[in-house]
Biopython code that builds the backbone (N, CA, C, O; Angstrom):
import numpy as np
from Bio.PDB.StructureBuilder import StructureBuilder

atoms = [
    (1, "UNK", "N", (5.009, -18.091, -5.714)),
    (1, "UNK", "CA", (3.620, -18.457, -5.495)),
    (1, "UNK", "C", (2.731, -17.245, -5.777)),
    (1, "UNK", "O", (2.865, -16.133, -5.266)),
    (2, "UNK", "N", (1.637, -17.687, -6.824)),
    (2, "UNK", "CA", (0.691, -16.217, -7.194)),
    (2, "UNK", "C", (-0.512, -16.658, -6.004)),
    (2, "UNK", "O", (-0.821, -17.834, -5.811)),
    (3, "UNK", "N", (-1.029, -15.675, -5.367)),
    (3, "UNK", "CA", (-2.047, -15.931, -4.589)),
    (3, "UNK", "C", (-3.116, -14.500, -4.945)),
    (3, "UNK", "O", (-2.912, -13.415, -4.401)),
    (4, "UNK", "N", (-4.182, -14.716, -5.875)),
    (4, "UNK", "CA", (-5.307, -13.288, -6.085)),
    (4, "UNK", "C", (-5.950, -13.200, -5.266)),
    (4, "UNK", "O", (-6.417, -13.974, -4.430)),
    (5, "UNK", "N", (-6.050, -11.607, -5.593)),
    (5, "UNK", "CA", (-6.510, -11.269, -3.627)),
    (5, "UNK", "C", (-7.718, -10.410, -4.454)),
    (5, "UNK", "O", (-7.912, -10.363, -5.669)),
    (6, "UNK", "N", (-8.451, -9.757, -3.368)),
    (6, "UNK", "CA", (-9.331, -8.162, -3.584)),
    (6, "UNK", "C", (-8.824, -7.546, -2.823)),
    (6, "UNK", "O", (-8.432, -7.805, -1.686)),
    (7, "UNK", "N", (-8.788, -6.180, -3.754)),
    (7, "UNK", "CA", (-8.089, -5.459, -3.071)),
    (7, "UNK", "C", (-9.270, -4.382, -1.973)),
    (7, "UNK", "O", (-10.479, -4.197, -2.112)),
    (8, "UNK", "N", (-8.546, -3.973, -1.175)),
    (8, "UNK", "CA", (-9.826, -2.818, 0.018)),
    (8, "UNK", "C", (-8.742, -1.880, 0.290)),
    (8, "UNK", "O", (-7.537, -2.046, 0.097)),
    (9, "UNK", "N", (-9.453, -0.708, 0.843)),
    (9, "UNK", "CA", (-8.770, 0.554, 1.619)),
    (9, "UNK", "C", (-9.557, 0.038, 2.815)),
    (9, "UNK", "O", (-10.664, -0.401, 3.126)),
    (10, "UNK", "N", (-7.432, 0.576, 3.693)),
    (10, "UNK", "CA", (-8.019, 0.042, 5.369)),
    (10, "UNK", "C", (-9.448, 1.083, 5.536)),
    (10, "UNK", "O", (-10.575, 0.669, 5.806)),
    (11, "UNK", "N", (-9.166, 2.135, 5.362)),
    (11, "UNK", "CA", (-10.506, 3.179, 6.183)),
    (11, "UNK", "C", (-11.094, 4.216, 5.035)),
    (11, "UNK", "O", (-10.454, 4.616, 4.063)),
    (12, "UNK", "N", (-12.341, 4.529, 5.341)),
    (12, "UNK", "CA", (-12.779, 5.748, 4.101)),
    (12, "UNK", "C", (-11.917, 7.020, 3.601)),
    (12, "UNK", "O", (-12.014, 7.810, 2.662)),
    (13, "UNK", "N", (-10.942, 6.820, 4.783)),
    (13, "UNK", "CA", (-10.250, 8.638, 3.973)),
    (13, "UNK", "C", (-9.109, 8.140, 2.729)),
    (13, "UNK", "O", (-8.790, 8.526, 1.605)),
    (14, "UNK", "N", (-8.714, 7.022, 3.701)),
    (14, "UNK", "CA", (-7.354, 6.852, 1.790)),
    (14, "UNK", "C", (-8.430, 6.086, 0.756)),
    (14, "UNK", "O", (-8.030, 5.871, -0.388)),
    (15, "UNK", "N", (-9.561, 5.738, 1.067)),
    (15, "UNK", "CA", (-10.665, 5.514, -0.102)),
    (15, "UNK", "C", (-10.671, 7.196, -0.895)),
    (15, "UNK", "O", (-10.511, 7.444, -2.090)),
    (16, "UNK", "N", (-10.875, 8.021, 0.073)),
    (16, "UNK", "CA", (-11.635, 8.954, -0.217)),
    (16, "UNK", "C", (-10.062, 9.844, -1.145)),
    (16, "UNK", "O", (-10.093, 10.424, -2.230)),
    (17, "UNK", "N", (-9.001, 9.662, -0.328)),
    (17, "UNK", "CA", (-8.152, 10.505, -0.751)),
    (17, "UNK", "C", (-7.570, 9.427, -2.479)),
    (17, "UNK", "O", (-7.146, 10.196, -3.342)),
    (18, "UNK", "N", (-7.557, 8.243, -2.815)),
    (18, "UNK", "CA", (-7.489, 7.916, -3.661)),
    (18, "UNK", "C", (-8.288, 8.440, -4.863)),
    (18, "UNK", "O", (-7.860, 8.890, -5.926)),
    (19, "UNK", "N", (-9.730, 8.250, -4.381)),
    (19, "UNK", "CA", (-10.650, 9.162, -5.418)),
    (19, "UNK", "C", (-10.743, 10.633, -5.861)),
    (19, "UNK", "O", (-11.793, 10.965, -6.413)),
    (20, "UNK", "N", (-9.728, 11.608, -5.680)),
    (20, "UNK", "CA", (-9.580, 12.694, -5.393)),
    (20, "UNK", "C", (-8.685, 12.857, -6.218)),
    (20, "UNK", "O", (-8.807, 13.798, -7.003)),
    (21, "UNK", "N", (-7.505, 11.988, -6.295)),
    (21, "UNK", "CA", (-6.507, 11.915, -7.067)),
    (21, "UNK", "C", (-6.820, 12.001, -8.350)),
    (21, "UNK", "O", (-6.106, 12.712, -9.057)),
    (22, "UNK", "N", (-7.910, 11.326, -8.913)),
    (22, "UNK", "CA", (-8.276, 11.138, -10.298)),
    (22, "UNK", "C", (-8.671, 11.979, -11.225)),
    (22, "UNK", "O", (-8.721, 11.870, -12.450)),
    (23, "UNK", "N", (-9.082, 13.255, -10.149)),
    (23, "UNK", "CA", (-9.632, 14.194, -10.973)),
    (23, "UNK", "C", (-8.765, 15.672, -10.300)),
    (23, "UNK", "O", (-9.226, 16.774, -10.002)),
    (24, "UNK", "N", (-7.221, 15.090, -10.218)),
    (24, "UNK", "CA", (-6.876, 16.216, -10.138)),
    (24, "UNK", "C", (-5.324, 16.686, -10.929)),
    (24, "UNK", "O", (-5.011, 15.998, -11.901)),
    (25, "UNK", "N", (-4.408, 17.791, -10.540)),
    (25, "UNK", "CA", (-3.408, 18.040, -11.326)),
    (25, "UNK", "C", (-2.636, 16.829, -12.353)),
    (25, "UNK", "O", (-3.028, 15.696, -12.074)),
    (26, "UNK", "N", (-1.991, 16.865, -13.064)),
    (26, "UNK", "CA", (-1.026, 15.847, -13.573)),
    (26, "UNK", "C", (-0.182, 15.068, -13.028)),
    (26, "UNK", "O", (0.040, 13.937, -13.461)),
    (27, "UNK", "N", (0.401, 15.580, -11.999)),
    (27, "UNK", "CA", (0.993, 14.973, -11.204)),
    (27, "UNK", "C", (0.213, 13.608, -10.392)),
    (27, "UNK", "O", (0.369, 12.388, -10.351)),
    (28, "UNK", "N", (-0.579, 14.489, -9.877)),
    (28, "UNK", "CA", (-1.402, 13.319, -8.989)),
    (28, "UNK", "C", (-2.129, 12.471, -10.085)),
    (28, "UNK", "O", (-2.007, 11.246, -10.070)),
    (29, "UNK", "N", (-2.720, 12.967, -10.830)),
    (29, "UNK", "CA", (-3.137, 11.866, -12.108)),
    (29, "UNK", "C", (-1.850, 10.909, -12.470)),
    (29, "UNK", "O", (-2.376, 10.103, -13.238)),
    (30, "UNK", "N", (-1.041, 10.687, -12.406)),
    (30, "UNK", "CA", (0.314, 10.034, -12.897)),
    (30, "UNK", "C", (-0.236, 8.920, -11.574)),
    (30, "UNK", "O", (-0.648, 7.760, -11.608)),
    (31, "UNK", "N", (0.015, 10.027, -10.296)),
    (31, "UNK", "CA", (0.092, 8.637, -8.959)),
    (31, "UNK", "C", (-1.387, 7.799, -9.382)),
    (31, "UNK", "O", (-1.362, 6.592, -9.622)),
    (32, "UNK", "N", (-2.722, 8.645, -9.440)),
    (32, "UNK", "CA", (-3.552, 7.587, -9.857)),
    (32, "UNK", "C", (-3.581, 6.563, -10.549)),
    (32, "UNK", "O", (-4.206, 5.563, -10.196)),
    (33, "UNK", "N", (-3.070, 6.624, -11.389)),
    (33, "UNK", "CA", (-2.731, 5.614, -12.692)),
    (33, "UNK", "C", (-2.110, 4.769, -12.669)),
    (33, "UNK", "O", (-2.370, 3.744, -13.299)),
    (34, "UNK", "N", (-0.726, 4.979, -11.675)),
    (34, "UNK", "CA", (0.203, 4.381, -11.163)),
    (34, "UNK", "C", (-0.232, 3.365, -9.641)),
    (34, "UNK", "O", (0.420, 2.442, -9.153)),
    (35, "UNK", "N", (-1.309, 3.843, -9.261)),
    (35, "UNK", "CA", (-1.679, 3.186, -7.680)),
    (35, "UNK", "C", (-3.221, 2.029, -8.560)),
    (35, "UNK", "O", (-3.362, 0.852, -8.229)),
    (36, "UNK", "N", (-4.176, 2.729, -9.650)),
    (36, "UNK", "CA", (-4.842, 1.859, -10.608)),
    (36, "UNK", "C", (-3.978, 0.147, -10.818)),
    (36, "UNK", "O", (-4.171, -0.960, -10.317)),
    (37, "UNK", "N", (-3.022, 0.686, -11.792)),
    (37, "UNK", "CA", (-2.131, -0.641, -11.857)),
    (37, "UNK", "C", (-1.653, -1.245, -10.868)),
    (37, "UNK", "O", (-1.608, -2.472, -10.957)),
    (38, "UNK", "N", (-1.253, -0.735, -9.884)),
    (38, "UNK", "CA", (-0.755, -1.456, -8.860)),
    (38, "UNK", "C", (-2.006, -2.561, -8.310)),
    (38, "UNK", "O", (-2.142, -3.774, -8.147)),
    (39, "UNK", "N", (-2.599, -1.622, -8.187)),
    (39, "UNK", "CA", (-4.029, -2.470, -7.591)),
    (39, "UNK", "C", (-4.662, -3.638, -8.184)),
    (39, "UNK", "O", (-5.436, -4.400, -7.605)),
    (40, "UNK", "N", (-4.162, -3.730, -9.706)),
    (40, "UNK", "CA", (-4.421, -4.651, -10.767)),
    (40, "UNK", "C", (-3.602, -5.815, -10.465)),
    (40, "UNK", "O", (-4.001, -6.979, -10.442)),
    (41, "UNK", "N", (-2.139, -5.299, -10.180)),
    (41, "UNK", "CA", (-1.514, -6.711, -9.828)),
    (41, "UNK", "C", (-1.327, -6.967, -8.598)),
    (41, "UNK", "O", (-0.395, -7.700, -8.269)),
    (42, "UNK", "N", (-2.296, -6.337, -7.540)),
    (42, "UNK", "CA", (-2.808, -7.261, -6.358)),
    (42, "UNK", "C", (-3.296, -7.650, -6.322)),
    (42, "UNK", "O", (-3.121, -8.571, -5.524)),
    (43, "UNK", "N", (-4.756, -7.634, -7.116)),
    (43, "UNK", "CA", (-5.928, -8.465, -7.738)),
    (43, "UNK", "C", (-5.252, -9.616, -8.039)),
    (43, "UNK", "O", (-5.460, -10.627, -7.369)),
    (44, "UNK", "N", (-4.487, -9.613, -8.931)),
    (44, "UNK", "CA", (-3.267, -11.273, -9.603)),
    (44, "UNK", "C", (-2.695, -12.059, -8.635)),
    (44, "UNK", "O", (-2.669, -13.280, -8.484)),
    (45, "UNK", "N", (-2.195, -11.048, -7.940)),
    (45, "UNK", "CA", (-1.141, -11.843, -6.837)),
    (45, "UNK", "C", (-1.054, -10.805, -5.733)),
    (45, "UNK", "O", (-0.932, -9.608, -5.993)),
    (46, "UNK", "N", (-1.107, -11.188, -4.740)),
    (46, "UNK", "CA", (-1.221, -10.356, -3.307)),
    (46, "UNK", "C", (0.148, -10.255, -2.750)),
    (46, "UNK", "O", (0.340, -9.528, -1.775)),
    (47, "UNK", "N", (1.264, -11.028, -3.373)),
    (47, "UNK", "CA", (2.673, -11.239, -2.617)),
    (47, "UNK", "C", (2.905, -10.318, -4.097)),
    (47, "UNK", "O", (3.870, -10.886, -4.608)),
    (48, "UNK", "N", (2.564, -9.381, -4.863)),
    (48, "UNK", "CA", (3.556, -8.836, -5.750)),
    (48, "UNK", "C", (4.384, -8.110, -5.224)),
    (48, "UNK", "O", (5.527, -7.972, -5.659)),
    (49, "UNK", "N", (4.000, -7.632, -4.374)),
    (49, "UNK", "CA", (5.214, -6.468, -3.684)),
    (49, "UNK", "C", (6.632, -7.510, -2.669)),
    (49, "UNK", "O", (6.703, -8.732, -2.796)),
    (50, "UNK", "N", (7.668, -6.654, -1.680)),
    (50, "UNK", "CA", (8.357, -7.049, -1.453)),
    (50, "UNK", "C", (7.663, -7.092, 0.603)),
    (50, "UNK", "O", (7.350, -6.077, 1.226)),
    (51, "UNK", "N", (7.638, -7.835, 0.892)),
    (51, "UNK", "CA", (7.283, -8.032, 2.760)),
    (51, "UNK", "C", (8.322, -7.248, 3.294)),
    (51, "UNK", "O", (9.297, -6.792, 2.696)),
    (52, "UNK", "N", (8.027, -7.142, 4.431)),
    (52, "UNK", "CA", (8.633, -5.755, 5.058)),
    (52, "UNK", "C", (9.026, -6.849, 6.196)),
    (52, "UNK", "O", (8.248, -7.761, 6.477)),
    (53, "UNK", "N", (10.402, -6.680, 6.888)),
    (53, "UNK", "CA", (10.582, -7.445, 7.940)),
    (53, "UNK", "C", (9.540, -7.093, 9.156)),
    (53, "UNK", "O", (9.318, -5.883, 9.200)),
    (54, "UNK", "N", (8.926, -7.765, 10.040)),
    (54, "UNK", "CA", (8.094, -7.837, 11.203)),
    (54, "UNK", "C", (8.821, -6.875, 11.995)),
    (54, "UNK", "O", (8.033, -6.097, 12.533)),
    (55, "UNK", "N", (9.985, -6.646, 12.260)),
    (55, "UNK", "CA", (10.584, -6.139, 13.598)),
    (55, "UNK", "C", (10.819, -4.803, 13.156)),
    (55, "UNK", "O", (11.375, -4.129, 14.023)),
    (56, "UNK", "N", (10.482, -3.958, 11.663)),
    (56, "UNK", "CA", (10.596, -2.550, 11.262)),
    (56, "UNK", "C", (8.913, -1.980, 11.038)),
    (56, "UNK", "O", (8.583, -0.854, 10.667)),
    (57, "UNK", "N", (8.091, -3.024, 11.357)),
    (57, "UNK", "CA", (6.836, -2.569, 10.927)),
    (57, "UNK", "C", (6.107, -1.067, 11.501)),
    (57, "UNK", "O", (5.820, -1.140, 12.696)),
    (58, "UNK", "N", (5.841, -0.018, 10.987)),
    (58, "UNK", "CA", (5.566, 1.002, 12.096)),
    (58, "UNK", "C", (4.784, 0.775, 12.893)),
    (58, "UNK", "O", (3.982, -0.108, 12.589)),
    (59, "UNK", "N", (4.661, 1.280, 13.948)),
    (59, "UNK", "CA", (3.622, 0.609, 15.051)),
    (59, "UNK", "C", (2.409, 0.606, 14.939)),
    (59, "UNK", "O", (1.664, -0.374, 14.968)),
    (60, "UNK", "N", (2.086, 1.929, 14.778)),
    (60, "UNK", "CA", (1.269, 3.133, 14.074)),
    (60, "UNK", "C", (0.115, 1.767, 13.496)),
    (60, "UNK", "O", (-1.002, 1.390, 13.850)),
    (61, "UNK", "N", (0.891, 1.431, 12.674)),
    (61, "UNK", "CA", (0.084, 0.471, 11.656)),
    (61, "UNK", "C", (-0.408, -0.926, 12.167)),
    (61, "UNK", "O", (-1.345, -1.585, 11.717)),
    (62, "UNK", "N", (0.474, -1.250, 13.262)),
    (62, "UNK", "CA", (0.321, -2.469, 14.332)),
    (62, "UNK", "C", (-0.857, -1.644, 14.873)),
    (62, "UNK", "O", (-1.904, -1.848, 14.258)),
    (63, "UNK", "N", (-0.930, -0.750, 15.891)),
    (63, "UNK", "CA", (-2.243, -0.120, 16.672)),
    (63, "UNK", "C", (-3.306, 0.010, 15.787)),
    (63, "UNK", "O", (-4.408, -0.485, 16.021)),
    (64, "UNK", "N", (-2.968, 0.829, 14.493)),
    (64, "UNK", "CA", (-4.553, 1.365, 13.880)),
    (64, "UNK", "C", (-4.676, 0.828, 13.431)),
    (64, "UNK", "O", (-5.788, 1.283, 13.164)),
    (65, "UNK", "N", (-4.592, -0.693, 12.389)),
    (65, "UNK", "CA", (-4.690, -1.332, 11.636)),
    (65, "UNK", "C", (-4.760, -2.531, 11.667)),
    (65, "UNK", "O", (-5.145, -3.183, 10.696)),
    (66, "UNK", "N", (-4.329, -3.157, 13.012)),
    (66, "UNK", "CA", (-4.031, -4.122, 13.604)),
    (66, "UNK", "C", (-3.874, -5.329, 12.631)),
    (66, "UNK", "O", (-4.693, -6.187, 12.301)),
    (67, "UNK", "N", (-2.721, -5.157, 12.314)),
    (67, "UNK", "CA", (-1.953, -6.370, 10.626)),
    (67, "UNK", "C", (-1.149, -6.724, 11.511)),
    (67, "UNK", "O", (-0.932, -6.265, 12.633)),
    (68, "UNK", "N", (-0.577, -7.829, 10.781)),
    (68, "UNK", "CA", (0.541, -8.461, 11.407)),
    (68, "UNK", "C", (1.432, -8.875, 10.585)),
    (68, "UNK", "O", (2.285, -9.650, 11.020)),
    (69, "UNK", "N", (1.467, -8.456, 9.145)),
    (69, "UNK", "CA", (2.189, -8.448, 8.208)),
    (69, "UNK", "C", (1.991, -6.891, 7.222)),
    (69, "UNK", "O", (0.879, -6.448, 6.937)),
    (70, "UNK", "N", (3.407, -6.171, 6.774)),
    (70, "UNK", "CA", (2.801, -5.081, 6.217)),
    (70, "UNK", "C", (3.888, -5.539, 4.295)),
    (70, "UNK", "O", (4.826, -6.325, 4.432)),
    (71, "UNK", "N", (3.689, -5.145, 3.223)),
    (71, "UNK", "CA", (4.261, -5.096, 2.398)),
    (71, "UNK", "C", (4.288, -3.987, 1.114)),
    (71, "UNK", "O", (3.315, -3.700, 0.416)),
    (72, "UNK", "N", (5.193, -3.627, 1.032)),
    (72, "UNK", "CA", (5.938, -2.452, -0.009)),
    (72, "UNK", "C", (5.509, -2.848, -1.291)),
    (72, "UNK", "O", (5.567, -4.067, -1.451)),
    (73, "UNK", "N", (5.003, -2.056, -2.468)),
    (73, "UNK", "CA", (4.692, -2.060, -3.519)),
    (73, "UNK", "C", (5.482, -0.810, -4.242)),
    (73, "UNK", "O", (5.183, 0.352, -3.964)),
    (74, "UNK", "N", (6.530, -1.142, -5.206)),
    (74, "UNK", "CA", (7.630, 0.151, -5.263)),
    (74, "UNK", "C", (6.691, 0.669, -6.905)),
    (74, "UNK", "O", (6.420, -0.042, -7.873)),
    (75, "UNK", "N", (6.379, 2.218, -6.662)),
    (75, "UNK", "CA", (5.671, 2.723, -7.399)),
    (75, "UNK", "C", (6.420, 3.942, -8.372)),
    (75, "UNK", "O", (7.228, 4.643, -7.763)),
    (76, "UNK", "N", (6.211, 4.248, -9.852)),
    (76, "UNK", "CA", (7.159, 5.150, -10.361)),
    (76, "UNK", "C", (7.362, 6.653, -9.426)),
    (76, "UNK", "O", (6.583, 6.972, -8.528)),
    (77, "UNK", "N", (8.313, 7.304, -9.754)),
    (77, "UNK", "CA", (9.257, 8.468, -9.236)),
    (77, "UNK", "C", (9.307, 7.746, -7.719)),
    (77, "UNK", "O", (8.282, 8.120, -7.149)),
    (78, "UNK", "N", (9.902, 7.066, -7.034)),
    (78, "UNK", "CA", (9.856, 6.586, -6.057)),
    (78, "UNK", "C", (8.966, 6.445, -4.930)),
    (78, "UNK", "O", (9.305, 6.078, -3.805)),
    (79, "UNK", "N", (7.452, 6.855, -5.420)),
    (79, "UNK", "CA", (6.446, 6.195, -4.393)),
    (79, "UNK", "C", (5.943, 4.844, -3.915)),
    (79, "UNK", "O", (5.964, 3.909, -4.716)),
    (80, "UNK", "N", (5.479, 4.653, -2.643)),
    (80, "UNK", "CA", (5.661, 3.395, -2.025)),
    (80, "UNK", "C", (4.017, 3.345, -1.604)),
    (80, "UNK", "O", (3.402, 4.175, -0.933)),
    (81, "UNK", "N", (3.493, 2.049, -2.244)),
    (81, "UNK", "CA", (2.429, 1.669, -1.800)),
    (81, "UNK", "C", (2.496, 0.579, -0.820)),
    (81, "UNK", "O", (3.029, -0.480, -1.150)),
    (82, "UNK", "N", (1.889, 0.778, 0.632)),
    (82, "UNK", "CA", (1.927, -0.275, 1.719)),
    (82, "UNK", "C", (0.743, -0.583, 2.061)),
    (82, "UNK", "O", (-0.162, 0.242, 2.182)),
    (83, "UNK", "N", (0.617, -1.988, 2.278)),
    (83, "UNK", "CA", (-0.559, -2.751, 2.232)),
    (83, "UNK", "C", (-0.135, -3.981, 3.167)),
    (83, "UNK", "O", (1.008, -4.260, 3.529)),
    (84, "UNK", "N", (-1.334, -4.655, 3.473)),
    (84, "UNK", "CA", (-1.113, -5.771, 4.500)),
    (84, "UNK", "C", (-2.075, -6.760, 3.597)),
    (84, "UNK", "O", (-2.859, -6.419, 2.711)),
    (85, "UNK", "N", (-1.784, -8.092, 4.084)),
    (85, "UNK", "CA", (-2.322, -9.059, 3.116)),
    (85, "UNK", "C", (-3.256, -10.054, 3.882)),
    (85, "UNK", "O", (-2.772, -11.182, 3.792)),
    (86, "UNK", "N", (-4.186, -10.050, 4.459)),
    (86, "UNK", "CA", (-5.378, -11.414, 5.129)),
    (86, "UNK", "C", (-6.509, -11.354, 4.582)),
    (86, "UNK", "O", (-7.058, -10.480, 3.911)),
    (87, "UNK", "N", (-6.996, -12.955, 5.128)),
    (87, "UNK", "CA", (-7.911, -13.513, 4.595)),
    (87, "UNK", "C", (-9.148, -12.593, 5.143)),
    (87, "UNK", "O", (-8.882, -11.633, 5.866)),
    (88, "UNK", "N", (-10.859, -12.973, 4.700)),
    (88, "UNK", "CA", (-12.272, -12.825, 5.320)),
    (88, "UNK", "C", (-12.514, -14.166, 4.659)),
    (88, "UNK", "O", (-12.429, -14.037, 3.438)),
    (89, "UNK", "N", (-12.734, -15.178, 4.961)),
    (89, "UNK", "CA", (-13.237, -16.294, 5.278)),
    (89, "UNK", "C", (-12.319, -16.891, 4.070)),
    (89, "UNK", "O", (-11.107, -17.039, 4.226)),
    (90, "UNK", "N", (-12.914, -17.191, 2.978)),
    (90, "UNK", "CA", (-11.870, -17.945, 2.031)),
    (90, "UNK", "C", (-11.237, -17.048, 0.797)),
    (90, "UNK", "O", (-10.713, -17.459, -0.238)),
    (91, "UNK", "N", (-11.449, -15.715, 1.231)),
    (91, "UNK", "CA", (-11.171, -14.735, 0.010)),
    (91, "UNK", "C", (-9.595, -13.884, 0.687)),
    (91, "UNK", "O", (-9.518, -13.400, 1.816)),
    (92, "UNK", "N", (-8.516, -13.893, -0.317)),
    (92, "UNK", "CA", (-7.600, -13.042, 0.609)),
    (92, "UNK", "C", (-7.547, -11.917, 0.043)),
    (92, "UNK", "O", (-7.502, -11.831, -1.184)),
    (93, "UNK", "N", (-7.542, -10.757, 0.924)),
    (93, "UNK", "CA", (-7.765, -9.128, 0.889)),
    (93, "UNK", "C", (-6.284, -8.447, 0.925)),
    (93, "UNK", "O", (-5.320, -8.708, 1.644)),
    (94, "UNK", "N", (-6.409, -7.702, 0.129)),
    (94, "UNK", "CA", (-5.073, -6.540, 0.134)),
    (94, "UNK", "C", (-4.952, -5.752, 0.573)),
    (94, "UNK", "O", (-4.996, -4.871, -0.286)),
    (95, "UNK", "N", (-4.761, -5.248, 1.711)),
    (95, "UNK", "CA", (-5.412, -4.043, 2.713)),
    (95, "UNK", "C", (-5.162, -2.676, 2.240)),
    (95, "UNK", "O", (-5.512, -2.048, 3.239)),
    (96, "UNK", "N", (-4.847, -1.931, 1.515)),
    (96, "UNK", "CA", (-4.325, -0.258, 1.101)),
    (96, "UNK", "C", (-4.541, 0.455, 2.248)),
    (96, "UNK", "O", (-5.645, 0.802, 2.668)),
    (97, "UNK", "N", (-2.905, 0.788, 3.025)),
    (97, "UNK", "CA", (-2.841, 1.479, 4.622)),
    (97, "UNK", "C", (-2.344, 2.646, 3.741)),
    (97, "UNK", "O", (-2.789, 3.532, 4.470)),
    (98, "UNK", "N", (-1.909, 3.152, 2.985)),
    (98, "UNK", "CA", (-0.951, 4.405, 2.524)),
    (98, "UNK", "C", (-0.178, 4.106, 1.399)),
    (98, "UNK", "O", (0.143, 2.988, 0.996)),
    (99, "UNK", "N", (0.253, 5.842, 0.647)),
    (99, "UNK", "CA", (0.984, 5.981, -0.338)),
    (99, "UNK", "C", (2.186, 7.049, 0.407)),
    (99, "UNK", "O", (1.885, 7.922, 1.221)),
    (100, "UNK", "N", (3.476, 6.785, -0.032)),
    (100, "UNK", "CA", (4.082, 7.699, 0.252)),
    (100, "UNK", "C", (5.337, 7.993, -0.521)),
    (100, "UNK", "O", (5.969, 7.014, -0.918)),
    (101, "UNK", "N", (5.713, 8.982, -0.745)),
    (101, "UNK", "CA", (7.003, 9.620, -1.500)),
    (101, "UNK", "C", (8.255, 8.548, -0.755)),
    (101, "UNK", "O", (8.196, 8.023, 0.357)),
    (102, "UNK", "N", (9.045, 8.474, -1.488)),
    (102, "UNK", "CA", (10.475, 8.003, -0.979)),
    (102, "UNK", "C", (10.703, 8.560, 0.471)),
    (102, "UNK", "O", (10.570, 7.856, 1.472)),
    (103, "UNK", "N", (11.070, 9.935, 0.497)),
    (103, "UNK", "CA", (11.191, 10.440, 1.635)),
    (103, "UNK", "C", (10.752, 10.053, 2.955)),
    (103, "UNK", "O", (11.419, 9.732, 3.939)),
    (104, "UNK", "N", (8.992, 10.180, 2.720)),
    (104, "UNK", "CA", (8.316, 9.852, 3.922)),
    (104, "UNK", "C", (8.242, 8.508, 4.352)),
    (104, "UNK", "O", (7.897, 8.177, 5.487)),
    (105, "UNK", "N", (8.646, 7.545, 3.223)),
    (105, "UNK", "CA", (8.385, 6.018, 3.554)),
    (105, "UNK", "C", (9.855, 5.673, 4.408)),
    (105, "UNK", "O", (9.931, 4.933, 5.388)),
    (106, "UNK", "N", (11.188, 6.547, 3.648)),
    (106, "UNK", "CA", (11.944, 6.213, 4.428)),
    (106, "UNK", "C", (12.099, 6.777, 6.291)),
    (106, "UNK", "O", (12.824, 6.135, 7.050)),
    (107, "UNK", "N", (11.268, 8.084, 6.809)),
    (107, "UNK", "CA", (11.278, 8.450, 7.848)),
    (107, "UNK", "C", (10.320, 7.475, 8.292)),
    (107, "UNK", "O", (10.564, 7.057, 9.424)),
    (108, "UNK", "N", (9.204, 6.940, 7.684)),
    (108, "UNK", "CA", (7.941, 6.076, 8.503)),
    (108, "UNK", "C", (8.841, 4.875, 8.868)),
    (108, "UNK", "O", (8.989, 4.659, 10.071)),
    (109, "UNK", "N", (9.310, 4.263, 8.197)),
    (109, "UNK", "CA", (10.136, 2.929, 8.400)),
    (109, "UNK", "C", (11.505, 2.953, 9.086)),
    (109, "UNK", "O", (12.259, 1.982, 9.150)),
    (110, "UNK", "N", (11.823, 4.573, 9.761)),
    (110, "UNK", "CA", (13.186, 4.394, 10.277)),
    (110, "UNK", "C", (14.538, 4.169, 9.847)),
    (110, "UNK", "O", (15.385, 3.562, 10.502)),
    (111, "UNK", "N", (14.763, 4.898, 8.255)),
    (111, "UNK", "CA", (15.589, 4.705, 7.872)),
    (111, "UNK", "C", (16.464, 5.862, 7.497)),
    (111, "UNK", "O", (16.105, 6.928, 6.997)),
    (112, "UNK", "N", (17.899, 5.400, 7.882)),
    (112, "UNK", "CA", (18.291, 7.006, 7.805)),
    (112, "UNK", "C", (19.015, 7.259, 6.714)),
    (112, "UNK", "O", (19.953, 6.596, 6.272)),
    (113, "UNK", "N", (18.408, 8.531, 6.170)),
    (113, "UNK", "CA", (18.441, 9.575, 5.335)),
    (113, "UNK", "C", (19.622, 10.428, 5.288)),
    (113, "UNK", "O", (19.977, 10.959, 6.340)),
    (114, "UNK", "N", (20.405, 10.672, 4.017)),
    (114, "UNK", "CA", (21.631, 11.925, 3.833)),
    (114, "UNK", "C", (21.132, 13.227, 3.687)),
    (114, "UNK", "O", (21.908, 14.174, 3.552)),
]
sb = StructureBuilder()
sb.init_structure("model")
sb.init_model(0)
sb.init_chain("A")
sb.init_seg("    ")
for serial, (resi, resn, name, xyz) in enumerate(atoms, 1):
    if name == "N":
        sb.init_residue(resn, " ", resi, " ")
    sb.init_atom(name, np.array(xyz, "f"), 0.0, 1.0, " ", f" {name:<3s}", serial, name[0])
structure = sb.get_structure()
C-alpha cells in the first residue's frame, strides 16, 4: 500500500541541523543528498521504510515526541533515518525524529553490538 505523506522535522534543531549539512564537508554533503532522496520517497509513500516493532521503540521518542509508531529508513554507508508517520486532519505527515550512523541506531534501539 503507497500512502503520500509531507514530510516535517519533529523540532527546529534537526530542521536546523539538516540545513547545515548542505553546505558542508563531502561527507556530510553525501548524507544530505542521501536524507534529500529519502525525503522524496516519503513524499510517495510514507510506509517506504521498514516499522520498528512497538515494544523496542526508544522511549526517549515516546516522551519527546509523543508517536506511537516509529519507522527506519535504511540510508547509504549504513545510516538510519527514523521517522514516525500521522495524520493533521486529512493530510498524512512524516515526522523526521533523527539520523544516525549504524552504530548509534544500534545502541538507541538496544541492540547488541561485537
Amino acid at each position: 500500500m503507497k500512502l503520500p505523506s509531507k514530510v516535517k522535522f519533529a523540532d527546529e534543531k534537526i530542521k536546523t541541523a539538516f540545513e547545515k549539512l548542505e553546505d558542508s564537508t563531502s561527507e556530510e554533503k553525501e548524507l544530505y543528498e542521501s536524507l534529500k532522496q529519502a525525503f522524496e520517497e516519503l513524499e510517495k509513500n510514507s510506509f517506504s521504510g521498514i516499522q520498528i516493532p512497538k515494544k523496542i521503540i526508544p522511549k526517549e521518542y515516546l516522551k519527546k515526541y509523543r508517536i506511537d509508531n516509529c519507522w527506519k529508513y535504511n540510508l547509504p554507508k549504513a545510516w538510519r533515518l527514523l521517522y514516525s508517520v500521522t495524520r493533521e486532519e486529512v493530510i498524512v505527515v512524516s515526522i523526521v525524529l533523527e539520523w544516525l550512523d549504524h552504530k548509534n541506531y544500534s545502541r538507541r534501539f538496544g541492540y547488541k553490538t561485537k
